[in-house]
C-alpha positions in Angstrom: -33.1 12.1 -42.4 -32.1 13.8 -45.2 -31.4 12.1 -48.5 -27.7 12.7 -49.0 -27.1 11.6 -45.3 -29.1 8.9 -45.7 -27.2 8.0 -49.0 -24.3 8.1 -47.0 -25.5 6.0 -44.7 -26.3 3.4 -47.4 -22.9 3.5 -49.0 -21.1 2.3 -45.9 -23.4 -0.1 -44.7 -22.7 -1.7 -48.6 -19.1 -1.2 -48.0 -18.8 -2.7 -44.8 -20.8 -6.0 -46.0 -18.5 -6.2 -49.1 -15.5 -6.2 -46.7 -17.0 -8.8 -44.4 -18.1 -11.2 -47.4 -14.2 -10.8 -48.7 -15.5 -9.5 -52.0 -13.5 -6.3 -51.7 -10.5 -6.4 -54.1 -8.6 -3.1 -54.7 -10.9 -0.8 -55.8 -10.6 2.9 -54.3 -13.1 3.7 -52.6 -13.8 7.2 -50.1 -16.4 5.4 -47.2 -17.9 7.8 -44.8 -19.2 5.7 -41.9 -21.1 7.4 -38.7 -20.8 5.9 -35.2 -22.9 2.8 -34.1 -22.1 0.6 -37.1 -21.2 -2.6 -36.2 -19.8 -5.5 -37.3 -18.7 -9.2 -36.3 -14.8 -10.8 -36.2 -13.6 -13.6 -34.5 -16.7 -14.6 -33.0 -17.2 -11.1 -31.3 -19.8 -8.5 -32.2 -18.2 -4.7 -32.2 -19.8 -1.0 -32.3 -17.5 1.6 -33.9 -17.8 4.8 -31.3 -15.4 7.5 -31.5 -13.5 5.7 -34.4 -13.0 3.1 -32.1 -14.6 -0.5 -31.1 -16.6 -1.6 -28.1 -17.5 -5.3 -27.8 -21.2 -5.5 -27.8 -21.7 -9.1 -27.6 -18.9 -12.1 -27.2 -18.9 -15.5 -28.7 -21.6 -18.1 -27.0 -18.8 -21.0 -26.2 -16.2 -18.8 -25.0 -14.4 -20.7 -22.8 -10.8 -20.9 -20.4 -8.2 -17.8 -20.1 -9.5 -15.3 -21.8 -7.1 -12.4 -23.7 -9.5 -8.9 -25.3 -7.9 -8.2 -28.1 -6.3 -5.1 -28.1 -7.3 -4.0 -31.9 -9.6 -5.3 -34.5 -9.5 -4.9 -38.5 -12.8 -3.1 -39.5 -13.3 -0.8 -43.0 -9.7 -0.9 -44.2 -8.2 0.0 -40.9 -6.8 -1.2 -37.6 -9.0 -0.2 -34.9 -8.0 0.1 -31.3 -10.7 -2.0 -28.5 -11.9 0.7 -26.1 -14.5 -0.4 -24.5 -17.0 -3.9 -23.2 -20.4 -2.8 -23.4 -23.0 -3.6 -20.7 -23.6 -7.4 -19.5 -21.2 -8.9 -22.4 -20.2 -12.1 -20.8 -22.8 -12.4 -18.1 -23.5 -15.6 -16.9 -21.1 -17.3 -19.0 -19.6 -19.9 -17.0 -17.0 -21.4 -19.5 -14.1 -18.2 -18.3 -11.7 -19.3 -16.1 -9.5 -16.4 -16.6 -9.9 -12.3 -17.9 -6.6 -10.2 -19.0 -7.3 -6.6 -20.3 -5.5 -4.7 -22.5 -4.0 -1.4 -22.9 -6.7 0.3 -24.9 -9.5 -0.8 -23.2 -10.5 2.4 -21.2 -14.4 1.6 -20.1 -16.0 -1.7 -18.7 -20.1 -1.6 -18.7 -22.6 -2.7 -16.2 -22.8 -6.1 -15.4 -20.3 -6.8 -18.0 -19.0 -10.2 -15.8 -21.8 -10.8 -13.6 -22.7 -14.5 -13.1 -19.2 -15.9 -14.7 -18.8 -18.8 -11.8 -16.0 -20.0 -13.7 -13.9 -17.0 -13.1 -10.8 -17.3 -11.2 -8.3 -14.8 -12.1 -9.2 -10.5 -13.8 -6.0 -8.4 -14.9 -6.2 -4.9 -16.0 -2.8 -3.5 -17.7 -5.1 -0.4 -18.8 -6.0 2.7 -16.7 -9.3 3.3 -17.1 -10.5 5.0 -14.3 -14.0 3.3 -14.1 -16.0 -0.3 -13.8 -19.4 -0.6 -14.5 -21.7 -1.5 -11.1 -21.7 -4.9 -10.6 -19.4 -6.0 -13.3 -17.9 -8.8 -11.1 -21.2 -9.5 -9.3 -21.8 -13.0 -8.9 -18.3 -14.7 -9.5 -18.0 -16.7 -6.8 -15.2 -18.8 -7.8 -12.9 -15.3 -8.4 -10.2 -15.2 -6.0 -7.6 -13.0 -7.6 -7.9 -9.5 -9.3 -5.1 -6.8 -10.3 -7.1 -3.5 -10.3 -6.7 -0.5 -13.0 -4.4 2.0 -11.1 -6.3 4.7 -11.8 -9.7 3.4 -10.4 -11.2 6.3 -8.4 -14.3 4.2 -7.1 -15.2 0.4 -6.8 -18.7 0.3 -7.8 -22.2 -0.3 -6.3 -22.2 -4.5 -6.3 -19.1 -4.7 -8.0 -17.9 -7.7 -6.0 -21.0 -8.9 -4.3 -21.0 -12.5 -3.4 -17.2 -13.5 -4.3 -16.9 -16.0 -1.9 -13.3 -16.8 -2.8 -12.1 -13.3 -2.5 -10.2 -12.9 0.5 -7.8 -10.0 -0.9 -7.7 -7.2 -2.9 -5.7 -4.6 -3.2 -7.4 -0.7 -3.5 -5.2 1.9 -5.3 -4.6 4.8 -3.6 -6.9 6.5 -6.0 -10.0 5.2 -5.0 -12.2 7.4 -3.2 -15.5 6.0 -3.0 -16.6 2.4 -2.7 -20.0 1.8 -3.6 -23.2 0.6 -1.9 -22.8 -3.9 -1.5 -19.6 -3.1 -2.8 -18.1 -6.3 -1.5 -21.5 -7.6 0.1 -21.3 -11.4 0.8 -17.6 -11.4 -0.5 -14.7 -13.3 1.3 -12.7 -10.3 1.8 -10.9 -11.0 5.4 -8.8 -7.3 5.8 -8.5 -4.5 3.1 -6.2 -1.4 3.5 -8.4 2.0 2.7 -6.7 4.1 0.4 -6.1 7.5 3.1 -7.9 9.6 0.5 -11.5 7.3 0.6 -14.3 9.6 1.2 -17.5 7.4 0.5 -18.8 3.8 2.3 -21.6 3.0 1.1 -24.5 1.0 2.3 -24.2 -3.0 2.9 -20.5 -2.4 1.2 -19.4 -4.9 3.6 -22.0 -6.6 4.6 -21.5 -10.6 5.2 -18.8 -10.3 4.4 -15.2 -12.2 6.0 -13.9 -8.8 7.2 -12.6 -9.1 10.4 -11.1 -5.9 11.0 -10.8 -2.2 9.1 -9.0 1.0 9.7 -11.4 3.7 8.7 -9.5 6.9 7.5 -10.4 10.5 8.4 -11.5 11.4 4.9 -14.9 9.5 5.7 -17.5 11.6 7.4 -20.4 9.4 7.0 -20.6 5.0 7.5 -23.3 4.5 6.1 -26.5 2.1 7.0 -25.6 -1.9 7.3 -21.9 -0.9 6.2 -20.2 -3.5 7.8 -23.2 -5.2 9.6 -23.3 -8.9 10.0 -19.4 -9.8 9.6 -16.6 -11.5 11.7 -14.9 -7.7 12.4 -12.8 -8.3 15.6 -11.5 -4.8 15.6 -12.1 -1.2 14.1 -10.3 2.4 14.3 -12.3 5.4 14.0 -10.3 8.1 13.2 -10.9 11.4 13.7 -12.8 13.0 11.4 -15.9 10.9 11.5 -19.4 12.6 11.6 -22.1 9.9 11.5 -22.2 6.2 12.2 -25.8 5.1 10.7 -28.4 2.8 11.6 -26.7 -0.7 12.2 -23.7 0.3 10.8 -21.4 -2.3 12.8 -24.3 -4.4 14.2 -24.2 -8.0 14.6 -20.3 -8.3 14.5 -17.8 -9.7 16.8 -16.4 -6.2 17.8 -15.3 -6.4 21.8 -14.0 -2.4 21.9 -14.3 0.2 20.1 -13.1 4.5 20.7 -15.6 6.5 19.4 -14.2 10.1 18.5 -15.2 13.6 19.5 -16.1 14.4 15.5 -18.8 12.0 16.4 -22.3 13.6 16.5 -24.5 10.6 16.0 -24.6 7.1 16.1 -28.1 5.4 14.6 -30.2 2.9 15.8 -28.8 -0.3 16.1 -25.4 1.0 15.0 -23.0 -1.3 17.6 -26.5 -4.2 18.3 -25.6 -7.5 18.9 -21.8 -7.2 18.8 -19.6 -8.6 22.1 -18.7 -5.2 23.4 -16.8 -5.4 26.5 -16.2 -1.2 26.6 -16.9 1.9 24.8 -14.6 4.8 24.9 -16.1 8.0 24.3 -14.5 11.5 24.7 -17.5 13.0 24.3 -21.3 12.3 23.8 -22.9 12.5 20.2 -25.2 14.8 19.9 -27.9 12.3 18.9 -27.8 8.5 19.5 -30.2 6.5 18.2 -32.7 3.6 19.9 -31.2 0.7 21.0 -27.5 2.2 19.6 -25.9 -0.4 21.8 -28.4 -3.5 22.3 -27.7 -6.7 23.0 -23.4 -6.7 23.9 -24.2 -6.6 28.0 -25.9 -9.8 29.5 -24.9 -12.5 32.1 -21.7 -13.4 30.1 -20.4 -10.1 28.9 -20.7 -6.7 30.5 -20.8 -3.6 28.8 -18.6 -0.3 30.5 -18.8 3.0 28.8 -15.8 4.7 29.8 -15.6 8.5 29.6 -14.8 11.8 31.9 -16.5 13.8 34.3 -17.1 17.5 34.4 -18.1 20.4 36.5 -21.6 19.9 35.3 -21.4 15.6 35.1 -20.5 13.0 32.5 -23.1 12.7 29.6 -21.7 9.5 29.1 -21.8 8.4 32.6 -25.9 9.7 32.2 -26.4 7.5 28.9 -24.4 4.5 30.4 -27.0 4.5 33.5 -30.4 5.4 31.7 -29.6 2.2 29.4 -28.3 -0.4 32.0 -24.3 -0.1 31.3 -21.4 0.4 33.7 -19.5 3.4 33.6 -15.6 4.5 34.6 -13.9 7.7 34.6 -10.9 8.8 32.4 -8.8 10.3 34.9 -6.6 12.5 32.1 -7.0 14.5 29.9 -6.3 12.5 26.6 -8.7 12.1 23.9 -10.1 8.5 23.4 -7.6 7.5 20.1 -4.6 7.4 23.0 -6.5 5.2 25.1 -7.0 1.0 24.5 -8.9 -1.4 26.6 -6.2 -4.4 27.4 -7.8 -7.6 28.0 -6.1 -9.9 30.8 -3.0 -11.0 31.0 -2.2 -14.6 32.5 1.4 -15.0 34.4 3.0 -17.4 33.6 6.5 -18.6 35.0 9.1 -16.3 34.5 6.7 -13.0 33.3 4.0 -10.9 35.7 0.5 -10.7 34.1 -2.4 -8.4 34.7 -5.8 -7.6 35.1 -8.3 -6.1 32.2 -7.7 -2.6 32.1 -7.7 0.6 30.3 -4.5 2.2 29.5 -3.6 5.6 28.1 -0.4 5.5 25.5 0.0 9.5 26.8 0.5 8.6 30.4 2.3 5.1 29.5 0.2 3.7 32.5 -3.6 2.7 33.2 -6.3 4.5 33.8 -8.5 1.8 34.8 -7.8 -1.8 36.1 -4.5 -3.4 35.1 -3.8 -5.2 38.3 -0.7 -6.9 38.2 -0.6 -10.9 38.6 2.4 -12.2 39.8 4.2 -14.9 37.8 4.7 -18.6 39.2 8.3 -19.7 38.6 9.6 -22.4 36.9 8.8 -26.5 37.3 11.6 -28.5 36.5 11.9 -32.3 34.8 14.9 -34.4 34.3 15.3 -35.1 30.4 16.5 -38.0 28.9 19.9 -38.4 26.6 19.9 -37.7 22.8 22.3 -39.4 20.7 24.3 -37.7 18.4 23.5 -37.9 14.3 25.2 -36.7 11.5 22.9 -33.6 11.4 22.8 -32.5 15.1 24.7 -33.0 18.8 24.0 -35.0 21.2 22.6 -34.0 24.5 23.2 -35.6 28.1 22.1 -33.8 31.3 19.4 -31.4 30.1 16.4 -30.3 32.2 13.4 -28.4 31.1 10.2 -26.7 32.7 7.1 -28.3 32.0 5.0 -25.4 31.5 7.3 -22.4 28.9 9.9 -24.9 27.8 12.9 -23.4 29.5 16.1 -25.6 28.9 18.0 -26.0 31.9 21.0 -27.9 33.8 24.2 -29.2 33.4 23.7 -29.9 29.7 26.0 -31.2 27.9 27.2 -31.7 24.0 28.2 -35.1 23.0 30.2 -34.5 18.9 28.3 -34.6 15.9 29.1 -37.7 13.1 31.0 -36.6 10.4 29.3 -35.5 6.9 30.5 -36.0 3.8 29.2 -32.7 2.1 29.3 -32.5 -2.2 28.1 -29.4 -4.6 26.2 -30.2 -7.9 23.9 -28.3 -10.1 20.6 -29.2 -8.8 19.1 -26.8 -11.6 20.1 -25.5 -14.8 19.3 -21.8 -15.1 16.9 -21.4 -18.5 15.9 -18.6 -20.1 12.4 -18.5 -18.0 13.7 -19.1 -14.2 16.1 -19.6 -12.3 19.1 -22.6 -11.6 20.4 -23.8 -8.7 23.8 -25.1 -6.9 23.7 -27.5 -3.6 26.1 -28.4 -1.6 24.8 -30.9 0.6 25.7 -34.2 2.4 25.1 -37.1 0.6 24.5 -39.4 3.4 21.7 -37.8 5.6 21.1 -35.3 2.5 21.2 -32.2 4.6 22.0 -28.9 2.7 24.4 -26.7 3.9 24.4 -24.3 1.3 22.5 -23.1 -1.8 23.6 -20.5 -4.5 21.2 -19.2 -7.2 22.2 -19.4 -11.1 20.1 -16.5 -12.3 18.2 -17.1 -15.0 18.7 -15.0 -18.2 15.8 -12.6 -18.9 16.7 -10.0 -21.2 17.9 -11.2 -24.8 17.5 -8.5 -27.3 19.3 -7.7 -30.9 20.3 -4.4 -31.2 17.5 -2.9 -33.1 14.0 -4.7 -34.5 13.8 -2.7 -38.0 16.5 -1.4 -40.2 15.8 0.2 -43.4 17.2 -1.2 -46.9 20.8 -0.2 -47.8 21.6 -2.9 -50.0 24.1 -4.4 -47.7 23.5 -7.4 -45.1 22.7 -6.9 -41.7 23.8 -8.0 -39.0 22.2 -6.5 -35.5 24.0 -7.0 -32.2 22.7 -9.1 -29.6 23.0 -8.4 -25.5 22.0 -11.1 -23.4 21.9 -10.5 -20.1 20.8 -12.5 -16.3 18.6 -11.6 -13.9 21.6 -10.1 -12.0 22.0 -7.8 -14.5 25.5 -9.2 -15.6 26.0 -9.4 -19.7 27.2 -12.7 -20.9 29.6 -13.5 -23.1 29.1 -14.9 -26.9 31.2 -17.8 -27.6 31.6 -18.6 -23.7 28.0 -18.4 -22.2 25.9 -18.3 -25.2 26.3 -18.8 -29.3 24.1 -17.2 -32.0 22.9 -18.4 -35.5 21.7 -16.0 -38.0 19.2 -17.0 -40.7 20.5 -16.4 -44.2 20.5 -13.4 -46.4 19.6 -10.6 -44.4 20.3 -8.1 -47.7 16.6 -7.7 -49.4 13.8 -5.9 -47.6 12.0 -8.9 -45.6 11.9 -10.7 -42.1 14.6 -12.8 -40.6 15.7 -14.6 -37.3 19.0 -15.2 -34.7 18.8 -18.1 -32.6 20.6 -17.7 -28.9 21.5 -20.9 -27.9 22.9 -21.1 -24.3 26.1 -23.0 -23.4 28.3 -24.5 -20.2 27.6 -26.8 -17.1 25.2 -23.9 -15.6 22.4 -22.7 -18.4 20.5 -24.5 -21.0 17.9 -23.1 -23.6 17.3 -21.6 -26.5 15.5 -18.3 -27.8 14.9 -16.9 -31.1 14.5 -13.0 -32.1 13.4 -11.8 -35.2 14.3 -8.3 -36.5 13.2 -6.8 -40.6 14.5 -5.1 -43.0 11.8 -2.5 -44.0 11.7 -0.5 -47.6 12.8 3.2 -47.6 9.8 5.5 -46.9 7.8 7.4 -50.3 9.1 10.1 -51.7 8.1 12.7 -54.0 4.3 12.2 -53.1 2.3 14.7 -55.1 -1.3 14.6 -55.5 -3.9 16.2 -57.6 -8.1 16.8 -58.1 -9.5 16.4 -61.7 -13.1 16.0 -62.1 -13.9 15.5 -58.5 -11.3 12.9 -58.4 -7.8 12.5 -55.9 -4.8 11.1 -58.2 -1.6 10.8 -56.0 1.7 10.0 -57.4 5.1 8.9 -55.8 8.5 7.4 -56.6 9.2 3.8 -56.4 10.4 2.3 -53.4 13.7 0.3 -53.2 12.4 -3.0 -52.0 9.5 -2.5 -51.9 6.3 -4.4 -53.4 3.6 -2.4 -53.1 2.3 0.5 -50.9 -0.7 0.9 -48.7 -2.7 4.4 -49.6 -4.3 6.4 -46.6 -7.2 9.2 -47.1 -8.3 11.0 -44.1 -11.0 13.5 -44.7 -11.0 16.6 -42.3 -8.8 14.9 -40.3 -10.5 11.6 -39.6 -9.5 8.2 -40.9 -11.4 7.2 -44.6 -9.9 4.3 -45.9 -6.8 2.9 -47.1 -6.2 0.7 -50.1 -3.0 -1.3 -50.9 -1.5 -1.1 -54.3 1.5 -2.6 -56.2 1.4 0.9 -58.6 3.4 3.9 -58.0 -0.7 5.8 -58.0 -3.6 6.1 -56.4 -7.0 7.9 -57.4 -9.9 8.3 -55.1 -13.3 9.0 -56.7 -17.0 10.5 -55.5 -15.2 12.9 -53.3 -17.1 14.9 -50.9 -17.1 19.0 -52.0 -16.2 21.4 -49.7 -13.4 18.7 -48.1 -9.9 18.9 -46.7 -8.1 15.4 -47.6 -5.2 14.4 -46.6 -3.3 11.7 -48.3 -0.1 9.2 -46.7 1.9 6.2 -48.3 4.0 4.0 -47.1 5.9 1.4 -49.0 5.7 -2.4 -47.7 7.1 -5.7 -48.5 5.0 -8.6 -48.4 6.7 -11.8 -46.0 4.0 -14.3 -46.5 1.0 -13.3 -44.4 2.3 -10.4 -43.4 3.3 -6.7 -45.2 6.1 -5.1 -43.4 5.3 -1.2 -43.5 8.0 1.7 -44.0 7.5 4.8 -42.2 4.7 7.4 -43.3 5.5 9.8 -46.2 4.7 13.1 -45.5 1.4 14.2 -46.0 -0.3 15.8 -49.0 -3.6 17.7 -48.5 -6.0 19.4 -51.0 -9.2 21.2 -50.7 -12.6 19.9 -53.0 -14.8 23.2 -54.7 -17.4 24.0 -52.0 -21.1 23.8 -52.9 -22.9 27.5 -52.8 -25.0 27.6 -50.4 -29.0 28.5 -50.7 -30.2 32.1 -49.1 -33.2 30.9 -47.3 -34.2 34.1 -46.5 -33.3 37.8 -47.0 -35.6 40.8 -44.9 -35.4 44.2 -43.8 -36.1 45.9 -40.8 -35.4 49.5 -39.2 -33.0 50.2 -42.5 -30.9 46.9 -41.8 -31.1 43.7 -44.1 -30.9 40.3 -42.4 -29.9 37.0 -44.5 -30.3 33.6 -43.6 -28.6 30.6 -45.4 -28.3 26.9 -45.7 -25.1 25.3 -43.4 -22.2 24.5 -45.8 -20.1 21.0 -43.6 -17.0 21.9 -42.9 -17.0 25.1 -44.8 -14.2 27.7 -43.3 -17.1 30.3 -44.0 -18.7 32.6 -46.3 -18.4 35.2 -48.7 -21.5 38.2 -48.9 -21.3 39.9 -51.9 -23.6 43.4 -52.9 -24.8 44.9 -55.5 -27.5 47.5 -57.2 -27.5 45.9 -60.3 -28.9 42.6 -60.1 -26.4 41.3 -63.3 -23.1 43.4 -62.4 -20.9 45.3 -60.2 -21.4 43.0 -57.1 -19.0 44.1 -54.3 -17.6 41.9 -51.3 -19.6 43.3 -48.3 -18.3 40.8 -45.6 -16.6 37.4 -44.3 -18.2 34.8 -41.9 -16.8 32.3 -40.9 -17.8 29.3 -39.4 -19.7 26.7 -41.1 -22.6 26.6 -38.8 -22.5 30.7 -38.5 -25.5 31.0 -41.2 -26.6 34.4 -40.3 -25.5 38.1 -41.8 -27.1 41.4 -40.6 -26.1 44.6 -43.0 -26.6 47.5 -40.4 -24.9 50.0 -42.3 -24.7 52.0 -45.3 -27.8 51.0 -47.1 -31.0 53.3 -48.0 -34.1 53.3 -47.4 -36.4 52.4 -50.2 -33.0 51.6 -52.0 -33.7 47.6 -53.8 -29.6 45.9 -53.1 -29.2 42.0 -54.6 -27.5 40.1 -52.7 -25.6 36.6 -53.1 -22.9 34.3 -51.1 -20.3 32.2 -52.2 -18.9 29.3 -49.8 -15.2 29.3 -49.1 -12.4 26.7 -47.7 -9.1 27.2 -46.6 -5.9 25.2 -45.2 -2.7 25.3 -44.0 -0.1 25.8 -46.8 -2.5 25.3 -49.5 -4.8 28.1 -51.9 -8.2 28.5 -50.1 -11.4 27.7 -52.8 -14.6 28.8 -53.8 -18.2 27.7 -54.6 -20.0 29.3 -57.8 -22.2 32.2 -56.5 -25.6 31.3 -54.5 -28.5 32.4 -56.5 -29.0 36.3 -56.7 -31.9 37.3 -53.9 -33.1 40.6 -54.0 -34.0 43.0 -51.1 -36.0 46.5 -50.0 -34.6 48.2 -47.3 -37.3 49.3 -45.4 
């Protein structure tokens, strides 16, 4: 490392520890700081990456509903959260509940694996990625709001939630990763219709009990959704392979296997209950045993398929292996077709046989014998008195076996109610109210009306800027209906005093009348008028900004950036600012904003505009300087953030050097003269480094030392 990177180093690893330890007063200070410094605060341990903070470790006890903050306060500045590095919280058993903010945009490996105590995740972020296994182990989660820009679920991400019966895929998912939701509790999930990849054991054990696979899928891969309660699966068209035990050991009785099909592994349909197998054509490959186990003295396998000039493969594989086969008599292809199951009559409805029937032909191809229904068996009912909540009945009949009323039924009056409304429920400002009406004797309703509750109280604007005069912001209150209520009649409002001087104040909305209650308090600030007449300044390597005072105001926080990126910021009650030790060859960039301190807290103005100003450049070293074939190469030492370089020339090694070229680029270190040089002819050469901006005057090292050269 070199030594004025490692003394930068150095300086902000002091700098950080002074903040931590609370020493830091108001000092200026410029603080470089690289990426992979961390720091502690409220119990969690953070890495700064990108300017930004990933939790790399949380606090031991952590415990209950837990909220990631959003931002954390770190070198002078506010810091958004980005990331949770790899296996954070694993095996903390303590969190009951997860909620993600906004910034968070990456989740590591592992990050929740373990947490038993985990019931509930929510993601209001759109990261597009989870770490594999990040929820692995959390058997007591049973409710999770997924990022809706996920594009895959990740290998283990869910294995072994056993209280996970749903979830909810966005439709940009288009992978789900191998034991994906192995062992989970997942009972029926909709597949996003642009889902490409399933990979191995991703359902596995699991409660699934049946799936719709869409025709984006070519491949299910091995064990996908082996040894799981799935009743029923649709293969859609556009399937290529079904792998080794793909569906084995589930309770599947049909299934339609498409013409994209061109093999089906070993094992793939073993040890289900199939009853039939639609094919419209055979695979090209089918592996041992594909279909082992589903025919035997209490079920009996039939492969159902077509025959052709030259015979049925199907009917061929059905008879090498033991299976019944029937012929398709039309022409449809096997997604129109569906295997019925039997039908019992009963008395007023025919029922039928087990058969196959075509949705093309509306009519079987196979079976579907009709059973004829049995009519209707009659009983004499007894009387019902009448109550003040229903008829009575004299007369009725009924059939013992569907329930049919029947006979010379008749109504004897109802007793008379003696109905009342009331407010059951006062509407609030958090749900909703409620009127009965009802009778009061046998406490039947007969009605109900909702009061809707009021959900959107807001004063006209949060922050106004000082004018001197008081202010008083508007409020709307609205319901749930969206109907605005009306001050003095539905709702009253109390403003805290003064509202003149720059500062934080309050209106209470109080509701009012027979049908709401509650009360609701929105705060809104006066904020000081923004900086003006910001100038700034560089004396003996030092930044001095100066600005007009602030109506209001009590101080003003100071930003620097350097090329840029954020350096520090430092809070003053001065009208200046000066920054020492700055770097040379540096763009700054300097920003103030006036605030007014309101106990804990400084309410900010908006930014002044920004002042920039370039630091003298250091000249850089010629490293080397040869000749070759009449040309002269030079070779230099890299100048950070330089714009580029200047290459002056000369015959004279103390006058009359001329400017031969411009490089620019502060990495482009490297200057071949190809022309107008002699050969034998000694030139001196030396570089100055240069930097430029945007609306300011470009500077300029001292010259590099003099190197001379013989063209040769």
């Amino acid at each position: 490392m070199k030594k004025e990177d490692f003394a930068k180093r150095l300086i902000a690893v002091l700098f950080a520890s002074v903040l931590l330890l609370g020493a830091f007063q108001s000092a200026v200070i410029a603080v470089s700081y690289e990426n992979g410094f961390s720091f502690s605060d409220g119990g969690y341990t953070f890495e700064i990456d990108g300017g930004k903070a990933i939790i790399i470790a949380a606090p031991e006890k952590l415990s209950g509903a837990v909220e990631i903050p959003s931002s954390v306060q770190a070198l002078g500045s506010q810091l958004d959260v980005a990331g949770i590095g790899k296996e954070v919280f694993k095996n903390n058993t303590q969190i009951t509940g997860i909620s993600f903010p906004k910034s968070v945009t990456a989740v590591g490996e592992a990050a929740f694996e373990g947490c038993s105590g985990l019931r509930e995740v929510t993601f209001r972020s759109d990261l597009a990625e989870l770490g594999n296994g990040v929820f692995s182990g959390c058997v007591n989660l049973e409710k999770i709001t997924l990022p809706k820009n996920l594009f895959a679920v990740a290998d283990r991400a869910f294995y072994g939630c056993r209280k996970l019966e749903k979830i909810s895929l966005p439709q940009s998912v288009f992978s789900i990763g191998a034991m994906a939701f192995c062992a989970s509790a997942i009972t029926a999930i909709e597949l996003p219709a642009a889902l490409a990849s399933i990979g191995e054991n991703a359902f596995f054990e699991s409660a699934l009990e049946e799936i719709n696979i869409p025709g984006e899928v070519r491949v299910i891969e091995r064990e996908a959704f082996a040894s799981c309660p799935l009743k029923a699966v649709t293969l859609s068209k556009g399937i290529r392979e079904i792998k080794d035990l793909a569906f084995a050991n589930t309770l599947l009785s049909s299934v339609a296997v498409p013409e994209s099909v061109s093999l089906i592994g070993e094992k793939a349909f073993a040890f289900c209950r199939l009853s039939s197998v639609i094919m419209d054509a055979m695979p090209g490959t089918i592996g041992e045993n594909a279909f082992y186990g589903n025919d035997n003295e209490n079920n009996h396998l039939v492969f159902y398929g077509r025959k052709t000039e030259t015979g049925s493969a199907v009917e061929k594989y059905a008879k090498e292996n033991g299976f019944a086969f029937e012929t398709l008599s039309c022409g449809h292809d096997a997604k129109s077709f569906a295997i019925i199951p039997k039908v019992e009559a009963d008395c007023v409805l025919d029922g039928h046989q087990k058969g196959v029937y075509c949705f093309e032909c509306t009519a079987y191809i196979s079976g579907g014998d009709i059973i004829r229904s049995t009519g209707h068996r009659m009983v004499v009912d007894p009387d019902i008195d009448a109550t003040c909540t229903s008829f009575g009945v004299i007369g009725r009949k009924h059939c013992t076996v569907c329930g049919l009323e029947d006979g010379e039924r008749r109504q004897t009056p109802k007793r008379s109610h003696v109905p009342e409304t009331v407010v059951s429920k006062k509407a609030s400002f958090s749900s909703d109210g409620e009127t009965r009406r009802s009778c009061i004797l046998c406490g039947e309703v007969f009605s109900r009306s909702v009061i809707p509750k009021v959900d959107a109280v807001y004063v006209s604007h949060s922050e106004f800027i000082y004018n001197g005069k008081v202010i008083t912001p508007s409020v709307t209150v609205r319901d749930s209906s969206g109907k605005t209520l009306k001050k003095g009649v539905d709702y009253t409002l109390t403003y805290s005093k003064g509202r003149k001087q720059t500062g934080k104040y309050s209106v209470t909305v109080t509701l009012k009348g027979k049908n709401r209650t509650g009360k609701k308090v929105l705060f809104f600030s006066i904020l000081p008028p923004a900086v003006s007449k910001l100038s700034v300044s560089l004396k003996n390597n030092t930044l001095n900004a100066k600005w007009e005072k602030s109506k209001g105001a009590t101080g003003y926080r100071v930003y620097l950036f350097k090329e840029n990126s954020f350096v520090t910021s430092v809070d003053t009650v001065k009208t200046s600012a000066n920054f020492k030790e700055l770097s040379k060859g540096v763009k700054y960039k300097l920003v103030v904003r006036a605030y007014k301190k309101v106990k804990n807290e400084k309410l900010l103005s908006s930014h002044s505009s920004g002042k920039i100003i370039l630091t003298t450049p250091t000249a850089p070293t010629i490293i080397s300087a040869k000749s070759k074939n009449g040309a002269v190469t030079l070779r230099w030492s890299e100048q950070k953030y330089a714009t580029g370089y200047i290459i002056y020339v000369s015959r004279n090694p103390d006058y009359g050097f001329e400017k031969l070229a411009t490089v620019k680029g502060d990495d482009n270190t490297v200057f071949t003269v190809k022309k107008g040089l002699k050969k034998g002819q000694t030139y001196y050469f030396r570089l100055k480094t240069y930097k430029k901006a945007k609306k300011v005057d470009a500077v300029r090292s001292p010259f590099s030392k003099t190197v001379p050269v013989k063209v040769k």
